[in-house]
C-alpha positions in Angstrom: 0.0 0.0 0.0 1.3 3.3 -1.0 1.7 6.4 1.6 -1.3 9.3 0.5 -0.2 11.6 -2.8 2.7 9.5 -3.5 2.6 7.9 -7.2 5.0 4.5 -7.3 7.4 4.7 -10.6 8.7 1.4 -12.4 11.5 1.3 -14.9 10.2 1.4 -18.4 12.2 -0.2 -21.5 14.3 -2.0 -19.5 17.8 -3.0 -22.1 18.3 -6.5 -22.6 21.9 -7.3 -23.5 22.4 -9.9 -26.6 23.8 -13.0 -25.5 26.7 -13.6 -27.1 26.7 -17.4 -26.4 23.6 -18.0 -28.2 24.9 -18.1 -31.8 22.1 -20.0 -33.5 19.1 -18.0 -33.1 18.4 -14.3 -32.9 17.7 -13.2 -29.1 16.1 -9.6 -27.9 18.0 -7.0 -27.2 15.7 -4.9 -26.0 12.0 -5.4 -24.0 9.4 -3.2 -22.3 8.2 -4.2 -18.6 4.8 -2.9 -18.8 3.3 -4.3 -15.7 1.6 -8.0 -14.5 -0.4 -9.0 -18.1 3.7 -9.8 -18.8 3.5 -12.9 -18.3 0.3 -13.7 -20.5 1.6 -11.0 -23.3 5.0 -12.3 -23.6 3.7 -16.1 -23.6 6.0 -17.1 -21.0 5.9 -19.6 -18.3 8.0 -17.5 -16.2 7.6 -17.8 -12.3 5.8 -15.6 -10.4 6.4 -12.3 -12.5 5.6 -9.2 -11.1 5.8 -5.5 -11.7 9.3 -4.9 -11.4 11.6 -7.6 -12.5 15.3 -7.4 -11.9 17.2 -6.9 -14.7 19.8 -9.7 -14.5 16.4 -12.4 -13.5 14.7 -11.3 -16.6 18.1 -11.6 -18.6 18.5 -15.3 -17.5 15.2 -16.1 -18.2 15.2 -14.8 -22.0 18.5 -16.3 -22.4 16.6 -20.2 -21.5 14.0 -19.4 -24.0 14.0 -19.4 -27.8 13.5 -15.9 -28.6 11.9 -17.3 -31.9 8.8 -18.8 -30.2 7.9 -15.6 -28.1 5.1 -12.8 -29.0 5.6 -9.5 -27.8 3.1 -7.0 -27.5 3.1 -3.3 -26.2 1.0 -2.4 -23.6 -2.3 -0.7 -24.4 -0.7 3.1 -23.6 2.1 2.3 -26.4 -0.8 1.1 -29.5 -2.2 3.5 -31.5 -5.4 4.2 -30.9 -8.5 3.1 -33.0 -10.5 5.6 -35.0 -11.8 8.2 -33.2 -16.0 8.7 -32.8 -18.3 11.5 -31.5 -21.4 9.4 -29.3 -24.3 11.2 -29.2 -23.6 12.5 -25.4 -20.8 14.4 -26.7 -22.7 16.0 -29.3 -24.8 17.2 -26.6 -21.6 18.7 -24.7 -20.2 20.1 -27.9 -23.7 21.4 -29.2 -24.0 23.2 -26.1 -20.3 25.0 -25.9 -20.8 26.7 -29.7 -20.4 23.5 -32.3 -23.2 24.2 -34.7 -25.2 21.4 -35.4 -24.7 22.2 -39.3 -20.8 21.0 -38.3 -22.4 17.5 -37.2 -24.7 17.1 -40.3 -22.0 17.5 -42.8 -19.5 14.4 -40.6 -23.4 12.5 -41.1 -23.2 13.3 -45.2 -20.2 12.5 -45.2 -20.0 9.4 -44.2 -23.2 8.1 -45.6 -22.1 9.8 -49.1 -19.5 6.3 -49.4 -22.3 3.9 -49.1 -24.1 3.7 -51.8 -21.4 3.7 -54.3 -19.2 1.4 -52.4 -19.6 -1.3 -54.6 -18.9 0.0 -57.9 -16.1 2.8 -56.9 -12.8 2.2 -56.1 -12.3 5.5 -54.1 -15.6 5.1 -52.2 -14.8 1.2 -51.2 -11.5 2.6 -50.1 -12.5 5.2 -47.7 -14.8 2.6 -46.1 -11.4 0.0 -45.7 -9.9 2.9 -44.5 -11.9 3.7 -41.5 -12.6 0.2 -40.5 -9.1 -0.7 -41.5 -8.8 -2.2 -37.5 -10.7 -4.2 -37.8 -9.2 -6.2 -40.1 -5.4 -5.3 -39.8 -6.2 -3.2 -43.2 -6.7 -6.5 -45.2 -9.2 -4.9 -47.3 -7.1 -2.1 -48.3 -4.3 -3.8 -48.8 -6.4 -5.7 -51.5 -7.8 -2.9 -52.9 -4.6 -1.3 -54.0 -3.1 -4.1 -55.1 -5.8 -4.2 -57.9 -8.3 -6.9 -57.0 -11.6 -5.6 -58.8 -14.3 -4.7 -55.5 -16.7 -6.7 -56.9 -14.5 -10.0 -55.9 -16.6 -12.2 -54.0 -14.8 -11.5 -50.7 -14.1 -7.9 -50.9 -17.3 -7.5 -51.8 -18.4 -9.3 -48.4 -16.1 -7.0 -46.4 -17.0 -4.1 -47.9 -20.9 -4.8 -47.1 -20.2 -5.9 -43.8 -18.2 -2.7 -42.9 -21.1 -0.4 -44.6 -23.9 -2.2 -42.2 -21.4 -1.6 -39.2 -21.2 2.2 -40.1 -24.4 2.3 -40.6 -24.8 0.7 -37.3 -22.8 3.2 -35.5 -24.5 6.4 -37.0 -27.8 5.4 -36.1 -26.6 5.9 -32.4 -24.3 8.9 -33.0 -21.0 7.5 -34.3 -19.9 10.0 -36.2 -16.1 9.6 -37.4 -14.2 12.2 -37.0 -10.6 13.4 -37.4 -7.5 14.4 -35.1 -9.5 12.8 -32.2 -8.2 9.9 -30.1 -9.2 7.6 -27.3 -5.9 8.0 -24.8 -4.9 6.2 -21.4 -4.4 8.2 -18.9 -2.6 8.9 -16.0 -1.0 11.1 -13.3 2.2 13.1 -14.3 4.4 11.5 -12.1 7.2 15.2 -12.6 4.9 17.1 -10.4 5.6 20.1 -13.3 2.0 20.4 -15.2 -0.2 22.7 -13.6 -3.7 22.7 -13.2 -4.8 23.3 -16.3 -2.3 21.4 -17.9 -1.8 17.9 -19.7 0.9 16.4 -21.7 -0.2 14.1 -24.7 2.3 11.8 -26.2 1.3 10.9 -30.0 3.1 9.0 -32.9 5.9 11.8 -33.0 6.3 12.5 -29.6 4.6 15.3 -27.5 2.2 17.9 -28.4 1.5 20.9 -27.7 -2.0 23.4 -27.9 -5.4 23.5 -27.0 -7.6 20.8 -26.5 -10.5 19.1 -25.9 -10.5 16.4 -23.4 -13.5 14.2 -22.2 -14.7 10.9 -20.3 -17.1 9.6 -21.6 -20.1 8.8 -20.9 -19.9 12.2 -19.6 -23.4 14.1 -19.2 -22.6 16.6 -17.4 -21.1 20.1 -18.9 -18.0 19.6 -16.8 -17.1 16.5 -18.4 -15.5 18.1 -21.1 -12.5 20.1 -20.4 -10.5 22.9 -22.8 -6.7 22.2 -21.5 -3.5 23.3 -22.7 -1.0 20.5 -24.2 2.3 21.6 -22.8 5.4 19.9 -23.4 7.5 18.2 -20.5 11.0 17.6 -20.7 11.4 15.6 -17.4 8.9 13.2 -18.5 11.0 11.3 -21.0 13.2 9.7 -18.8 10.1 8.2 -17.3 7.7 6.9 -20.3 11.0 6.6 -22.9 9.5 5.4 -26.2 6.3 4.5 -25.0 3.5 6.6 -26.9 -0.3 7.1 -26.7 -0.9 8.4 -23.4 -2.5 11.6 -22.0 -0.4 13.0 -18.8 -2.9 15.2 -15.9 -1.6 16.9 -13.6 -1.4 16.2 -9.5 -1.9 19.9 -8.7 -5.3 21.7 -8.0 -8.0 21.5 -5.4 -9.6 18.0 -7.3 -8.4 15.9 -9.5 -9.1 16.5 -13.0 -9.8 13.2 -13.9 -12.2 13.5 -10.9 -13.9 16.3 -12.6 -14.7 14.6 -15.5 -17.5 11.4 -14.8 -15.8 10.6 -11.9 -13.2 9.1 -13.7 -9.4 8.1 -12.3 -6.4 6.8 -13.7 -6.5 2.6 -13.2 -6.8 2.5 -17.2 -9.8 4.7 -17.9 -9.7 6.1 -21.6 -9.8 10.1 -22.4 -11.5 11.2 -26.0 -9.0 13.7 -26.5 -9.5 16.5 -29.2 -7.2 18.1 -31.8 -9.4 18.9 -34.3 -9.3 22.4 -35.0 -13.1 23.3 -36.5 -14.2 21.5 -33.3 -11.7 22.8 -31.2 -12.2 26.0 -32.9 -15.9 26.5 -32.1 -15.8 24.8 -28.8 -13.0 27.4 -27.6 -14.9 30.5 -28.5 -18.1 29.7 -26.6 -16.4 29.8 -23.1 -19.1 27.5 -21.6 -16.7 24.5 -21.4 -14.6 24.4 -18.7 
């Protein structure tokens, strides 16, 4: 049990040293530690692993094992996020802080403008594989550009499949939208972002500007935040290469996270906002927080 306001910090993309010994097969040289789920990720029948493995234990271990045979994956904060939605709940938030709803019915003509042509044009069929290309590790897109005709028996399955699920979607408010992710968040364990602060880390590292930050299913007008992305050089000795992660800060009467649905940081997700035309209208209203 950790003391009160004290955040516990574990070594992240811990260097694994080749074996030298080991000339007929390739071994990992390097490996994240990203918590218990280790043990499951990596596919290892490893004893008893926990949160913070010494380095020379985890060494040994590896160097028993046929690197060949083992999966890694990244932990959820260090995946790229799916596509990004509005629900109808934050249409309601947004509507309210100065989005006009005009904004909303052109993301709804937009995205039902691909389905009826799906089937008999190439760009329309592959905008649809794009937005659903997650579901299917891109597969469909893949095939489209290497020239298979859409009208192949099993693209043309796909590509109905994927038309009903955004069809599916919109009926309840899914409308896609870009420069919008789904983040993990979590406390900034530098102590530096103030209260009004968070650091995001993306693809390229961190950003920086306005934004829209919300948690779900947020109802209430405080659910949605406008924060400032600020960069934070003492936080990349703590999250090295890791990526996809939104930062709040430990400073303030209440919690941030707090504010919004009552949320915390034990894995929730943040819909996080870029987007300048949303962003754009949402800032001028001054009826978010």
């Amino acid at each position: 049990m950790l003391p009160p306001r004290t955040i516990q910090i574990r070594p992240s993309m811990i260097k694994v040293e080749t074996d030298p010994k080991l000339s007929d097969t390739q071994t990992v040289n390097s490996v994240e530690i990203n918590g218990t789920r280790i043990a499951y990720d990596l596919k290892l029948c490893l004893p008893k692993v926990v949160n913070v493995i010494e380095l020379d234990q985890l060494m040994m271990e590896l160097h028993m094992i046929n690197v060949t045979c083992l999966n890694f994956y990244s932990s959820s904060s260090s995946n790229q996020p799916r596509r990004s939605y509005l629900s109808k709940y934050l249409i309601a938030l947004l509507s309210y802080g100065g989005v006009p709803n005009e904004y909303f019915m052109n993301l709804l003509k937009d995205a039902l403008e691909d389905a009826p042509s799906v089937q008999s044009s190439k760009r329309a069929a592959l905008r649809v594989s794009l937005r659903f290309g997650e579901m299917d590790d891109s597969i469909v897109t893949r095939m489209i550009l290497s020239g298979i005709p859409i009208d192949e028996p099993f693209l043309h399955h796909c590509l109905s499949f994927m038309v009903n699920e955004e069809r599916k979607g919109l009926r309840v408010g899914k409308l896609p939208v870009n420069d919008c992710f789904y983040l993990m968040g979590t406390a900034d364990p530098t102590g530096t972002l103030k209260s009004d602060e968070v650091c995001i880390i993306l693809d390229h590292g961190q950003v920086q500007g306005r934004v829209l930050v919300y948690k779900h299913p947020g109802l209430h007008f405080g659910d949605i935040h406008v924060l400032n992305a600020t960069y934070v050089e003492a936080l990349e000795e703590f999250v090295g290469n890791a990526k996809y992660a939104i930062f709040f800060p430990i400073k303030g009467p209440r919690s941030l996270a707090d504010e919004m649905a009552n949320s915390d940081f034990d894995g929730d997700m943040y819909w996080v906002s870029r987007n300048q035309q949303v962003g754009g209208f949402a800032l001028s209203a001054d009826k978010l927080i």
